[in-house]
C-alpha positions in Angstrom: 173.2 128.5 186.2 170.6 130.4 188.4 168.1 127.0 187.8 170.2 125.0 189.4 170.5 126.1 192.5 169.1 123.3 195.2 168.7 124.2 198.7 170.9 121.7 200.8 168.7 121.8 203.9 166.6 119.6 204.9 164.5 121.3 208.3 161.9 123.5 206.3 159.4 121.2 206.8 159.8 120.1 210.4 160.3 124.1 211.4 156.9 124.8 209.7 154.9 123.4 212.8 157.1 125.9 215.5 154.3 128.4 215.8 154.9 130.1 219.1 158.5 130.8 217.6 157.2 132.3 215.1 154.6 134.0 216.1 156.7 135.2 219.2 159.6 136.8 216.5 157.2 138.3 214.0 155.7 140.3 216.6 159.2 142.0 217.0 159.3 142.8 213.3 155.9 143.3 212.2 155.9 146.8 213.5 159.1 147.8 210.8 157.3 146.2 207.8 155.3 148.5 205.8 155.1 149.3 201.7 156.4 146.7 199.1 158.0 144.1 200.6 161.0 141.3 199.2 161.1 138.0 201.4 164.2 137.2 200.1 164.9 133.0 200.6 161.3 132.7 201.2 161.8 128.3 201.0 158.1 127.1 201.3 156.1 130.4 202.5 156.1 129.2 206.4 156.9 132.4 207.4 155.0 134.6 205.4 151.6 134.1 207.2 153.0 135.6 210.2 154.4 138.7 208.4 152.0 139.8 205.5 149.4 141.6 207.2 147.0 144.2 205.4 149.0 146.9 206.1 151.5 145.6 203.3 151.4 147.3 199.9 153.0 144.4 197.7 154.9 141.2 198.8 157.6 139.4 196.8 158.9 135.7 197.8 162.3 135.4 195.8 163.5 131.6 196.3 166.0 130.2 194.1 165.0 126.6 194.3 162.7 125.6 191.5 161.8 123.0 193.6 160.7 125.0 196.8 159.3 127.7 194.2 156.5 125.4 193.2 155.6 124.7 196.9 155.8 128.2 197.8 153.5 129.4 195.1 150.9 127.0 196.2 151.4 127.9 200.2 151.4 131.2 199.6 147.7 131.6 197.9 146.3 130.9 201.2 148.1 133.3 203.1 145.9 137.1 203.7 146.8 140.3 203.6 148.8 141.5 200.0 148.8 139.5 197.3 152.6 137.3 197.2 154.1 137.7 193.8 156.8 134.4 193.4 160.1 135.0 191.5 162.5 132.1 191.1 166.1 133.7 191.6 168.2 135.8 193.2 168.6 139.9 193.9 169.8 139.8 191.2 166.6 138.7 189.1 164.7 141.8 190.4 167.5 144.3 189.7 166.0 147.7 189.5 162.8 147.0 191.0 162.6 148.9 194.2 161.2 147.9 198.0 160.7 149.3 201.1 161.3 146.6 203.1 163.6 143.5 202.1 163.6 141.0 204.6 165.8 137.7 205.1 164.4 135.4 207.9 167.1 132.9 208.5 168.6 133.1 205.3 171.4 135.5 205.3 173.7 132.4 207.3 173.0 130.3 203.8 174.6 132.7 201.7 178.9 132.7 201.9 179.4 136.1 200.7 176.8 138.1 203.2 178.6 141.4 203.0 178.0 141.7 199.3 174.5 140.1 199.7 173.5 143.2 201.8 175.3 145.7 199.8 173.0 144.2 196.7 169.7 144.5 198.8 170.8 148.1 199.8 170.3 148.9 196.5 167.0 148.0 196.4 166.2 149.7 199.2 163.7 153.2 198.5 164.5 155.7 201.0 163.2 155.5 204.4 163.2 151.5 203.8 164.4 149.0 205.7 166.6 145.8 205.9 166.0 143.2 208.5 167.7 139.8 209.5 166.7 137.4 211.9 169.4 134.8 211.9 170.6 131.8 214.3 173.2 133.7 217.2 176.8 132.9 218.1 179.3 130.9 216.3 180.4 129.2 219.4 176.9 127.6 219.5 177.7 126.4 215.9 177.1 122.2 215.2 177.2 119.9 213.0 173.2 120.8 212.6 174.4 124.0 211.4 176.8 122.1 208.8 173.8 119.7 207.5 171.7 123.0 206.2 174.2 124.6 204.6 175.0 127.3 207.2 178.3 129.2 207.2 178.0 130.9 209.9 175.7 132.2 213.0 176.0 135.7 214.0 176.6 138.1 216.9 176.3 142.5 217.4 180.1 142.3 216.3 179.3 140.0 212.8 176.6 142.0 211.8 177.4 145.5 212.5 180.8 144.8 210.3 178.8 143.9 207.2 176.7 146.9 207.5 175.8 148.0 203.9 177.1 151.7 203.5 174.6 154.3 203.2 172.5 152.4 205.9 172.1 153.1 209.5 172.2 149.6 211.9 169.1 151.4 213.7 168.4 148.3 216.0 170.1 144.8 217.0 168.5 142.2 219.8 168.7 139.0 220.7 165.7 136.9 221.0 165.4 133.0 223.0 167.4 133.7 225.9 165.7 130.5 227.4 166.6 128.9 223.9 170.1 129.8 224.5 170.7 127.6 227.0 169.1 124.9 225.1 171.7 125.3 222.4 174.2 125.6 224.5 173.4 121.9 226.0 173.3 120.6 222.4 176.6 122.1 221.7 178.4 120.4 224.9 176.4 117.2 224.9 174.1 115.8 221.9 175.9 117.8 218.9 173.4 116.2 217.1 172.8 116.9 213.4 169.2 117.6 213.4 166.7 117.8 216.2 163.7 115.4 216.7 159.7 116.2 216.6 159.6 116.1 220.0 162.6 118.4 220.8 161.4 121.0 218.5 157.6 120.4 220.3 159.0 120.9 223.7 161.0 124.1 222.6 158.6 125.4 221.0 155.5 125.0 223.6 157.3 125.5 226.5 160.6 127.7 226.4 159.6 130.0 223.6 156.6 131.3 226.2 159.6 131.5 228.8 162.3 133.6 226.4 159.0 135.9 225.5 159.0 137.2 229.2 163.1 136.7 229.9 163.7 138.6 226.7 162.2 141.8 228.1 163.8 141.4 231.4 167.4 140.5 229.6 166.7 143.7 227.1 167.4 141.8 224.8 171.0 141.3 225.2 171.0 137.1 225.4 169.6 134.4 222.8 169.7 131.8 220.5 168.8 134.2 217.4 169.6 137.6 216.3 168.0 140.3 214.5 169.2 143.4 213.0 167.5 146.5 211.4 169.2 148.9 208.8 167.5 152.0 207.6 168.2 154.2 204.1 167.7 157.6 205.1 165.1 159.2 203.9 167.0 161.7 202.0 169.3 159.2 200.1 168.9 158.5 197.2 
């Protein structure tokens, strides 16, 4: 049953504090959000203060952990811009409501059957919408880290462009962290540890994110840690 669901990971709250990260990504995808918007997987509303701005219509945090839905309804009534609306479930609890942007912020890795998971959003999608993922990058990165939260995959162009939902154009896919990337690549080889410390997290965060901000432009964003893609319904779909 849909109320049983527990998330498996254990990282959302030591993630929270990475603020350059986040800031740095939702610059990238703030410009593509506009209208109603679904957070789908939104775990305890971390993200969502760097994405709902005032130029937001409506914004919907879907989670389908009871648990993390109490945490995100109190995080969330802090946050400005539109008013968050919190929905315990899946896509499948809003069916026939419709959005104009549906957004999964490293969530899409969590779910085994992703190809069917976008084909469900796709239908929620009003013409002229758009779907965007930002997810971890490249399976030969993936460690036991991955493993502990539940991950069943991380993603490259390849991987993403094959589950594109039909009826949707891939209009745009990066890479973002190049600095990161190495980074990972080190804790691949070496540590393989299954979750990183405070301090690691601190030091990636206030030191190589402000690097991969300036490498990413001069890369074009063709290397990092994380991936994002962005799929458009045309406007005269229907």
């Amino acid at each position: 049953m849909q109320d049983e669901f527990k998330y498996v990971g254990s990282e959302l709250d030591l993630f929270a504090a990475v603020h350059n990260w986040k800031s740095y990504w939702s610059s990238q995808l703030r410009p593509v959000l506009h209208g109603d918007v679904l957070e789908v997987g939104a775990g305890l509303g971390a993200n969502t203060p760097y994405l709902n701005r005032s130029c937001i219509r409506s914004w919907t945090g879907l989670e389908p952990d009871p648990a993390l839905v109490e945490q995100l309804a109190v995080n969330v009534k802090q946050v400005g811009g539109a008013a968050c609306d919190v929905v315990c479930g899946t896509l499948q609890t809003v069916e026939g409501e419709r959005f104009d942007t549906i957004i999964y912020i490293d969530v899409l890795e969590h779910i085994e059957n992703d190809r069917k998971e976008l084909q469900d959003a796709a239908r929620l999608l009003r013409p002229g919408g758009h779907i965007i993922v930002l997810a971890p990058a490249h399976q030969r990165l993936f460690t036991p880290f991955d493993a502990a939260i539940g991950h069943f995959r991380r993603y490259d162009r390849r991987m993403l462009r094959s589950i594109s939902p039909p009826g949707l154009l891939l209009e745009k896919i990066w890479y973002l962290d190049s600095a990161g990337l190495l980074l990972s690549t080190a804790n691949r080889l070496f540590l393989r540890q299954s979750m990183p410390t405070k301090a690691q997290l601190h030091f990636w965060d206030t030191f190589i994110i402000p690097i991969s901000s300036v490498l990413d432009k001069l890369t074009f964003g063709r290397l990092g840690k994380s991936i994002v893609a962005v799929w458009r319904r045309d406007r005269g779909a229907h």
